[in-house]
C-alpha positions in Angstrom: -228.2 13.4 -17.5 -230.7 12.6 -20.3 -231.0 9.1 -18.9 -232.3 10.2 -15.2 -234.3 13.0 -17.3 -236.0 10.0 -18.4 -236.4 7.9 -15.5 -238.0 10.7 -13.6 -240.9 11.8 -16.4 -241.3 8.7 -18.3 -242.7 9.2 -21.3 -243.3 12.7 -21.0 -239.2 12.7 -22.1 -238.3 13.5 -25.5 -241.5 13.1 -27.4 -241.1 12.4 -31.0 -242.3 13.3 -34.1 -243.4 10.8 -37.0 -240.1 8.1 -37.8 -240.4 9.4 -41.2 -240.3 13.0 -40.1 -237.0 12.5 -38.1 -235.6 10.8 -40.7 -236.2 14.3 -42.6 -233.6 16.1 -39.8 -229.6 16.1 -40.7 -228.1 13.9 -38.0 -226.5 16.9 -36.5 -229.3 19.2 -36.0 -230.6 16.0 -34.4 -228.1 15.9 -32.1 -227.5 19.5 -31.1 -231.7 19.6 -30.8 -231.8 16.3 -28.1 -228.8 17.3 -25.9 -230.6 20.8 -25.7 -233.4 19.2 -24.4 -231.8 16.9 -22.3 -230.4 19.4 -21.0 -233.3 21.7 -20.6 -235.1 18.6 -18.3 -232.7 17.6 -16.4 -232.1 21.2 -15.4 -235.6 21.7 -14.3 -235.5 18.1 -12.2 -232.5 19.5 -10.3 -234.0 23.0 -9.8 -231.1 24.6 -11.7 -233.9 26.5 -14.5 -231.8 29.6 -15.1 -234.8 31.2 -15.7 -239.1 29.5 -15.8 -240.4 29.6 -19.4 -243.2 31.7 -19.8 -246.2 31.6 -21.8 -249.7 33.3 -21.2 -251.8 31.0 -20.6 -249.9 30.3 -16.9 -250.0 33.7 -16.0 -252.2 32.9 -12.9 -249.9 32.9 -9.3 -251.8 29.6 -8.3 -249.5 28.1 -12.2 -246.0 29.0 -10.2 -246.8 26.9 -6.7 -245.9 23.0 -6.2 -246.4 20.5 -8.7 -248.0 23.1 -11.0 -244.8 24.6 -11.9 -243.0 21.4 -12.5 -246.2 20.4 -14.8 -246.4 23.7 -16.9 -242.5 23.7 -17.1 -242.0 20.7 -18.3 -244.6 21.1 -20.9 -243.2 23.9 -22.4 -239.7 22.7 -22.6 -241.6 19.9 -24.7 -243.4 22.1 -26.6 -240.5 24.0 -27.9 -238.7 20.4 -28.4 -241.3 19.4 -30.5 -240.9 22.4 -32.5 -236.9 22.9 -32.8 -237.6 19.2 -34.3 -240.5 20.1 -36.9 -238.9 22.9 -38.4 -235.1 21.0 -38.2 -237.4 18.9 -40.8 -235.6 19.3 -44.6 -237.7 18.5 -47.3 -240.2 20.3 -49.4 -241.9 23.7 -47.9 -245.6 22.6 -48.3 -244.5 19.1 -46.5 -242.9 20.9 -44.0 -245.3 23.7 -43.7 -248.0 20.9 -43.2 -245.4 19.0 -40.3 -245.3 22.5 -38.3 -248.9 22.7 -38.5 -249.4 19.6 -37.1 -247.0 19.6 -34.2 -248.7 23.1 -33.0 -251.7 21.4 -32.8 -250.9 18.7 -31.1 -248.8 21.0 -28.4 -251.8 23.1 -28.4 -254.2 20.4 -27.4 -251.9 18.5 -25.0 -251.6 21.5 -22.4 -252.1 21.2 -19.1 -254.8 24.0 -19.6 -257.0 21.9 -20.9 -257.4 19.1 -18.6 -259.1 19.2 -15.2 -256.8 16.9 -13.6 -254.0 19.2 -14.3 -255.3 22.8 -14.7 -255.4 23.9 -10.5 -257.1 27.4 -11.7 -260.3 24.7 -12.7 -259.9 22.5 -9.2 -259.6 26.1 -7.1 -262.8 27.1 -8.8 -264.4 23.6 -8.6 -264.3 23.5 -4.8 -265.0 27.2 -4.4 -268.2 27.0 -6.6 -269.1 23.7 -4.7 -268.9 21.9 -8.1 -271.0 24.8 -9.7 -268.2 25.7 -12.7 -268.6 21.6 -13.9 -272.6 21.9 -14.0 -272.0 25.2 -15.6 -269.1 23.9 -18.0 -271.5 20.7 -18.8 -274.4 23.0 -19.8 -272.2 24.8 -22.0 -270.7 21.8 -23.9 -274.7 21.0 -24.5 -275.3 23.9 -26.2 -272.2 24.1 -27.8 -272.9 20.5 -29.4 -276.1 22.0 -31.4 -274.4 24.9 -32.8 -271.4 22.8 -33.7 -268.6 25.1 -32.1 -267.4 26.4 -29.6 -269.1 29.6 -28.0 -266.5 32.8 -28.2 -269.2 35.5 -27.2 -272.3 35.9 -25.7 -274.5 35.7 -28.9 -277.6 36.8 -26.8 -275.9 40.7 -26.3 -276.1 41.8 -29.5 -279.2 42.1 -32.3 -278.0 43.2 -35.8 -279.6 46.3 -36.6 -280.3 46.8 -32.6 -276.6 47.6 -31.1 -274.8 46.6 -34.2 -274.8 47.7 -37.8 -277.2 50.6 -37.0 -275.8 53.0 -39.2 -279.0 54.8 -40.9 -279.3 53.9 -44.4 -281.7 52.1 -46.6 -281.4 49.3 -48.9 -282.1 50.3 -53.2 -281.5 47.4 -55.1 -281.4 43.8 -54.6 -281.1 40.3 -56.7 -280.9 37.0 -55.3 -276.9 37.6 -54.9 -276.6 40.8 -52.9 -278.7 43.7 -51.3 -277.0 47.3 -52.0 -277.2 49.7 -49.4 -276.7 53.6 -49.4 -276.2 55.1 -46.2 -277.6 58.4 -45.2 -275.4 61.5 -45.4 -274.4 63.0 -41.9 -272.8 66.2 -43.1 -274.5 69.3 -45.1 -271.8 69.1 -48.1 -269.9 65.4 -49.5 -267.8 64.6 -52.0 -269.7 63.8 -55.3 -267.8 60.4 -56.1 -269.6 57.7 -54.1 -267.7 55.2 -52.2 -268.7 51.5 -52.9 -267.9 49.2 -50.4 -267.7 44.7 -50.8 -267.3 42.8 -48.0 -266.3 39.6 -48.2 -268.7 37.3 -48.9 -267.3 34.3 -46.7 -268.6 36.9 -43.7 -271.2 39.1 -42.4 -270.8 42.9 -44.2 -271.3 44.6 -40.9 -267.8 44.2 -39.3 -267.4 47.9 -41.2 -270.7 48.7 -39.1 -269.7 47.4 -36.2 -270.6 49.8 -32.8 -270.8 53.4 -34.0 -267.5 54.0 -32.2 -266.2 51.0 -34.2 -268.2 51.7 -37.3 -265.6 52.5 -40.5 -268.4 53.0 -42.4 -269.7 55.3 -39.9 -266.2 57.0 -39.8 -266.7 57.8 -43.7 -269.6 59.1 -44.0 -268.3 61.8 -41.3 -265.5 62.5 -43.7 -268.8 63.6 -46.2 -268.6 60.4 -48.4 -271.9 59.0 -49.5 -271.1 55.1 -48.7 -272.5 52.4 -50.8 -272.1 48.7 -49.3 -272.8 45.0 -50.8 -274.6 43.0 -48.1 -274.2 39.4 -49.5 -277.4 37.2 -48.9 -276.0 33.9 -46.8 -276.6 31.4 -49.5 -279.7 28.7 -49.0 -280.0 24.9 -50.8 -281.5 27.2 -53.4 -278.0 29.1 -54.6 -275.9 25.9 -53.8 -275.5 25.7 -58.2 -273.6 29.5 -57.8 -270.5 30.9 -59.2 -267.1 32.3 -58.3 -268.5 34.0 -62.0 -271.8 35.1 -60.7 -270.2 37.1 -57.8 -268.0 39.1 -60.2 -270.8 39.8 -62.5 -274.2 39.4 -60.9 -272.3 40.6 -57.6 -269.7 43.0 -58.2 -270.0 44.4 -61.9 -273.8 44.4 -61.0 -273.4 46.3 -57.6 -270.9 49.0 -59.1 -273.9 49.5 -62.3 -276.4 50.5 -60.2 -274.1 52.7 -58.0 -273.2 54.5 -61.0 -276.6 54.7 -62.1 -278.2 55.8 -58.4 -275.5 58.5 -58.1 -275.5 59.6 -61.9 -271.7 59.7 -61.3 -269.7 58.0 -64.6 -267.2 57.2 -62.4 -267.4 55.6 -58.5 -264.9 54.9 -55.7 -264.5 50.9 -54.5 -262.9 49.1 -52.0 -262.9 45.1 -51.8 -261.9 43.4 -48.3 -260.7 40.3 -48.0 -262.0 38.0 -50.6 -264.1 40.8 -51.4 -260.5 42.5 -52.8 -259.9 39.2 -55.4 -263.5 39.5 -56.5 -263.4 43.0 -56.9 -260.3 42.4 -58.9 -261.8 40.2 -61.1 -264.3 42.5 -61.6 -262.3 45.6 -62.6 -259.8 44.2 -64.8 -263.5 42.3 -67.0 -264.3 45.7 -66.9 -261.5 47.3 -68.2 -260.7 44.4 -71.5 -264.5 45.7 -72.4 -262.6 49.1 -72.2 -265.6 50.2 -69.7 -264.0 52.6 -66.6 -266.3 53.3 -64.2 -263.4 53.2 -61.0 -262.1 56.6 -60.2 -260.1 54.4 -57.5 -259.9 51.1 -56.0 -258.9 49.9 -51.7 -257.7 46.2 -51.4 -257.9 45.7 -47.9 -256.3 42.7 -46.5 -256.5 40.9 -50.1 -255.3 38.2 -52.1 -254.3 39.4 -55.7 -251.0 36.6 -56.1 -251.7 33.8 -54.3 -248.1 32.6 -54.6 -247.8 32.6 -50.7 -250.9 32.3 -48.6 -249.5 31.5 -45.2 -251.5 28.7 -42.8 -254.5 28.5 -44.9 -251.7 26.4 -47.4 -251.7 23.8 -45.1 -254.9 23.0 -45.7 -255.1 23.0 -49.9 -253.1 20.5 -52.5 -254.5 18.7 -55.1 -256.3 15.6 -53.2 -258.2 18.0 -50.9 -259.5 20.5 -54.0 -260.5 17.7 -56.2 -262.1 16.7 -53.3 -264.4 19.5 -52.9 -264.9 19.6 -56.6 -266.6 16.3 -56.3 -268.4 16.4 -53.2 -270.1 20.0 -53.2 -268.7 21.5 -56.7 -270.6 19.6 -59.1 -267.8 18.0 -60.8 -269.1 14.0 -61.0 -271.6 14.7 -58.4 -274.6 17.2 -57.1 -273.9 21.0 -55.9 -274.2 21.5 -52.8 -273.8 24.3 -49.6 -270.4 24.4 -47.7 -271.0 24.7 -44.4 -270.4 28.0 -42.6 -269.7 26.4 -39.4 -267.1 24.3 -41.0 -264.9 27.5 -42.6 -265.4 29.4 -39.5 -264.1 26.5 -37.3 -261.3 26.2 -39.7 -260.5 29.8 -39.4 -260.3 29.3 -35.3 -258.1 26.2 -35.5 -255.3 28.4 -37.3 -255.1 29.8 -33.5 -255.7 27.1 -31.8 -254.7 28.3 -28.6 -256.5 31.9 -28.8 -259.4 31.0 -30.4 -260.2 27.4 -29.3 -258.8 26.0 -26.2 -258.9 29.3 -24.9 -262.7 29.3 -24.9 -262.7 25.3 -24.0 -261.3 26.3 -20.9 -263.4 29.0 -19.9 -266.5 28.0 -20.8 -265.9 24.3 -20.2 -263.3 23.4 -17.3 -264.4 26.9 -15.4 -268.0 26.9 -16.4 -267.9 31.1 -17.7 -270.3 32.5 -19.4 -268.2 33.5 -22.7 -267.4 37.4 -22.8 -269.5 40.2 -24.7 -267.6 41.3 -27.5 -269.2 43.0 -31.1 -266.1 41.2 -33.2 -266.3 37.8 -31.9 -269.7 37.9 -32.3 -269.3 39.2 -35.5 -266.8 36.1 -36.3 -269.2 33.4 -35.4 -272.3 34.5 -37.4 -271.6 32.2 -40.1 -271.9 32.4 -43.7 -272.3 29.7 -46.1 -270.8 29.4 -49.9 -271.9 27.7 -52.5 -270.1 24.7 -53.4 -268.8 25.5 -56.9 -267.8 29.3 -56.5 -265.8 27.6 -53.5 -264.4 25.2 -55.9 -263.1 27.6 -58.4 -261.6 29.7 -55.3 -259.7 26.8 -54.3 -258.5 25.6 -57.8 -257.7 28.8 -59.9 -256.7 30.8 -56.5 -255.6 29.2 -53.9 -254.3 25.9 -56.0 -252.9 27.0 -59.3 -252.6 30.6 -58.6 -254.2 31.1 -62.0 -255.6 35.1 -61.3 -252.1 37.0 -61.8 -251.2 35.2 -64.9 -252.9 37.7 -67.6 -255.1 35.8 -69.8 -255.4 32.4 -68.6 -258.9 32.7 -66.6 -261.7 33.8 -68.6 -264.8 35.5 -66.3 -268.1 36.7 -67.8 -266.6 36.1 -71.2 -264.0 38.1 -71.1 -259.8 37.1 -70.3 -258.8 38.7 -67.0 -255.9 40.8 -67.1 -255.2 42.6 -64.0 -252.1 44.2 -65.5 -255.5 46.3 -67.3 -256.2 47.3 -64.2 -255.2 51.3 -64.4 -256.5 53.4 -61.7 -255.2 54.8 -58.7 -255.5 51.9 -55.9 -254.8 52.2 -52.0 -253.7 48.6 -50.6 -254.2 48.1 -46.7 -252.1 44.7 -45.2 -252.1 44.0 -41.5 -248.4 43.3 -40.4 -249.5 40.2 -38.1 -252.3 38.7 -40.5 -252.3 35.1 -40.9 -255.0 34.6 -43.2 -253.1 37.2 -46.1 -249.6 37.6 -45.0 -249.2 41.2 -45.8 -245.9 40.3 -48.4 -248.4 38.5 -50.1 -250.8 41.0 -50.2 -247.7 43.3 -51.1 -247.8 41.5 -54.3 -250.4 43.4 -55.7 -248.1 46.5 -56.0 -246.3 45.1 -58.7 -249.2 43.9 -60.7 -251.6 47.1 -60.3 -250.4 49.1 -63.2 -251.9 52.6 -61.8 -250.8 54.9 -59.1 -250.3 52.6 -55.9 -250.2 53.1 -52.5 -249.0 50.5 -49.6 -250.3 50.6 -46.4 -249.1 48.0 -43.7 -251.1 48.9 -40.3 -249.9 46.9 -37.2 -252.0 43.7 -35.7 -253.8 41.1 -37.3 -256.5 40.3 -40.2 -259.6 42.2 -38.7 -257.8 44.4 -35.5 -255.7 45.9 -38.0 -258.4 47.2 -40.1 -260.9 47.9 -38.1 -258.9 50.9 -35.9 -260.7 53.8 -35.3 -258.7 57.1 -34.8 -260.7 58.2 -31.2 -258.9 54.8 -29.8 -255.7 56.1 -30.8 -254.0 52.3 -30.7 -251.6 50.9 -33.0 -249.4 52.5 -35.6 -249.0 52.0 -39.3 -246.3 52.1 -41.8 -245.7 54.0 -45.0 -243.0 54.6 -48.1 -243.8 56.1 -51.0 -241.4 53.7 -52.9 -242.6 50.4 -53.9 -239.4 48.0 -54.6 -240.3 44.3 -55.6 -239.0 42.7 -52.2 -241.8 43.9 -49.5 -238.7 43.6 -46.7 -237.1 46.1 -48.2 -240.2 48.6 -48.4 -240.8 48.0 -44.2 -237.2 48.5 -43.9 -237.2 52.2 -45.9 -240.8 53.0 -44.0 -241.9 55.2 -41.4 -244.0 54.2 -38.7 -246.7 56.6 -37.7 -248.9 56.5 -34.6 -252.1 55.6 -34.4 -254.8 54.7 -36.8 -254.6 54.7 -41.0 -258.1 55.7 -41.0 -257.2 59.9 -41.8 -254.4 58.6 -43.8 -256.9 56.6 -46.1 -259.4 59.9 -45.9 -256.6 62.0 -47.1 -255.7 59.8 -50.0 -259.7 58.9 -50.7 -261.0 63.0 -51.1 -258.2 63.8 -53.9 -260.1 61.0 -55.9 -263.5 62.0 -55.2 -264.6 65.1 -57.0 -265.6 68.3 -55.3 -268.1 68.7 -52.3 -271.4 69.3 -53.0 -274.9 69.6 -51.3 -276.0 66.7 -49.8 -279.7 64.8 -50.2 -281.0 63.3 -47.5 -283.4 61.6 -49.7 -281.8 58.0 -51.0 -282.1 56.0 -53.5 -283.8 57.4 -56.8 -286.7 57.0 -59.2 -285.0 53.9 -60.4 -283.9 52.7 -57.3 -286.2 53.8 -54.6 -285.7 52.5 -50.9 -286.8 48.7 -50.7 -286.3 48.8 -46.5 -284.5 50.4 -44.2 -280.7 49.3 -43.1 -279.0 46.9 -42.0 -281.9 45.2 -44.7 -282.9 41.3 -44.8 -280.3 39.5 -46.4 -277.4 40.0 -43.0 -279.8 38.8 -40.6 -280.6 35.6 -42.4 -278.4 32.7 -40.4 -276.9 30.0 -42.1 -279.1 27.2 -43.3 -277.8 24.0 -41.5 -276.0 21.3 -44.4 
């Protein structure tokens, strides 16, 4: 069977990984893995398929007629061959974790999809445009060459503070780091704790002002909280000498001082997303060894506290690659210098290769589309550079060596970092389907967090899961009150409730923010009076190119 398998596709039969890879798989798994794929082929070559594979991206009826079928078939039955043999691999979990990676990416580029010859959906619409989808498709690889990446949105629909990140507010401080913006009350009374808001700083703040129907900050400030939000400046040639150090202290420590200071509150509510969680993290816990307590709470939303597991993104850091980047841009043995934006973002895609690359390649390239309008994806490829040794020290003490949970052994702004010190009452948000912070990882930081802790985990993905208004009424989220050490056992003890956690996160938020009061439209203060209005400078500044 296997034999007229293989006299029928060639070498399209039994692909293979590396010979040192197969060497990795036990004999029998080998075996058992190659009949069931002899198996699988020769069944589809006599028409005895029990049932087609299915997969999304042949969804079209023109994929299930003639030789298309027996194309998109037979990849598929490779594609899961290839896999059954990169994770029958034995060996250690960051070498096999870096084998799996690998073989989805090959599978990933090697579909039929993505060729002209062999995708019919691209022929059908080459000879009903009269070649019109290839001029198209060429233009767009043109302009995609200057920008560096692929297109995933119409850029030219939306115009920060036009149709996106309108929310009215004004910005009231400033350094070369960070503008700080306070948004205008829309509500006659609000709470008298302020809300502090930081973004990461690898992105654009206003994904939590996206559309005002999409807008959490928007959502917040309807719920009578007076939001305060860190718009990061996208870093120049000028900040490539800045550090992971200067974002706690001239970013984060800074940002929460003034808020204190503008609202005349001793203590403030903050929430960190993303890397803007660990850096807030660092922040709080320097804080709290100078026995200084200005947090009457703390949100980690989708955020790394233990790095101990940090899914896909692994693949990509070990030793070589780290001391790498410490030479090349971090100023260890050499100059300090910009990482490109384009370069992370681009990274970022490739972790989905097939829903946010060749998805687009197709599209825009083999059928010659205009890419779609859509506020997130636009959102996702305005690019943000970092400076070269902040990334450095990310990589290394984070990502690497895992260095931030261990109390003591990092020092920031003179100070050990402790997060055990870390006391007050903290909300933690982790997206079930998140592949750039597994949500067990960001678990993790319930058993670190010495305060009174709460553990979200909201269905979807990294951004889709956080950014859920309630009027959409999509998704569902989990809760339990109980917070064991193994995060399987806490989903498997929670309840799942409908919808979005924004009212859930309001309702936890108000018990730590004082009592309402009357609200001034006027913002900023003596000391801080209004420098422009929101979205301010810094978020529309693009990335300089490196």
């Amino acid at each position: 069977m296997y034999d007229q398998a293989k006299a029928l596709f060639g070498d399209w039969v039994s692909p293979k990984l590396s010979t040192m890879d197969m060497a990795l798989i036990p004999p029998n798994k080998l075996n058992e893995i190659e009949q069931q794929y002899a198996k699988d082929v020769y069944q589809l070559w006599s028409g005895q398929l029990e049932k087609p594979l299915e997969d999304s991206r042949f969804k079209a009826p023109i994929w299930h007629d003639g030789w298309s079928s027996l194309v998109y078939q037979l990849y598929l039955i490779n594609s899961n061959h290839l896999m059954a043999l990169a994770k029958a691999v034995e060996g250690e979990p960051k070498v096999k974790n870096k084998i799996i990676f690998a073989t989805e990416q090959v599978i990933s580029s090697l579909s039929p999809t993505n060729f002209l010859a062999t995708n019919p959906e691209a022929i059908e619409q080459l000879i009903l445009s009269n070649g019109q989808s290839l001029t198209s498709g060429l233009q767009n690889i043109l302009t995609d060459l200057q920008l560096g990446k692929i297109s995933q949105t119409d850029t030219t629909a939306f115009e920060v503070g036009k149709n996106i990140a309108v929310s009215e507010g004004s910005v009231i401080f400033q350094n070369q780091l960070f503008q700080l913006i306070q948004y205008k009350p829309t509500t006659g009374m609000v709470y008298e704790k302020p809300f502090l808001m930081v973004p990461p700083c690898i992105n654009k703040y206003y994904i939590l002002d996206l559309q005002p129907q999409t807008s959490m900050v928007r959502y917040l400030v309807s719920q009578g909280f007076t939001v305060y939000m860190v718009s990061w400046k996208n870093p120049d040639h000028a900040m490539a000498h800045i550090t992971w150090e200067d974002y706690v202290g001239q970013g984060v420590i800074e940002a929460i001082r003034v808020t204190v200071e503008n609202s005349k509150q001793a203590q403030i509510n903050l929430l960190g997303f993303c890397v803007g969680g660990t850096l807030v993290g660092n922040a709080i816990a320097v804080l709290a060894a100078q026995d200084i307590h200005p947090i009457a709470s703390v949100t980690l939303l989708t955020s790394f506290l233990d790095f101990s597991d940090t899914g896909q993104l692994d693949v990509f850091i070990d030793e070589a690659m780290v001391e790498m980047r410490e030479k090349s841009i971090g100023g260890k043995g050499g100059e300090c210098a910009l990482l490109s934006g384009v370069e992370l973002a681009n990274t970022f895609s490739f972790l989905r290769p097939n829903d946010l690359v060749w998805n687009y390649f197709v599209s825009n390239y083999l059928l010659g589309k205009t890419p779609p309008t859509f506020d997130l994806l636009f959102w996702n490829g305005d690019s943000t550079n970092l400076p070269g040794p902040m990334y450095s020290y990310y990589l290394r003490h984070m990502y690497l060596n895992n260095e931030l949970k261990v109390p003591n052994r990092l020092e920031m702004c003179g100070t050990p970092v402790d997060l055990s010190k870390i006391d007050c009452p903290a909300y933690i948000y982790a997206s079930k389907d998140d592949h750039i912070v597994p949500w067990k990882s960001a678990y993790g930081s319930t058993q670190i967090l010495t305060g009174q802790k709460k553990f979200i985990l909201g269905a979807s993905g990294h951004i889709a899961g956080v950014i859920n208004p309630p009027e959409k009424k999509k998704r569902n989220y989990w809760t339990n009150d109980q917070l064991p050490k193994n995060p399987s056992e806490w989903l498997d003890r929670a309840q799942s409730i409908e919808g979005s956690w924004w009212p859930d996160f309001v309702k936890w938020l108000s018990g730590y923010s004082g009592k309402k009061i009357k609200a001034k439209n006027a913002l900023g203060s003596t000391k801080y009076p209004p420098i422009e209005p929101a979205p301010g400078a810094y978020v529309k500044e693009k990335a300089v190119k490196i």
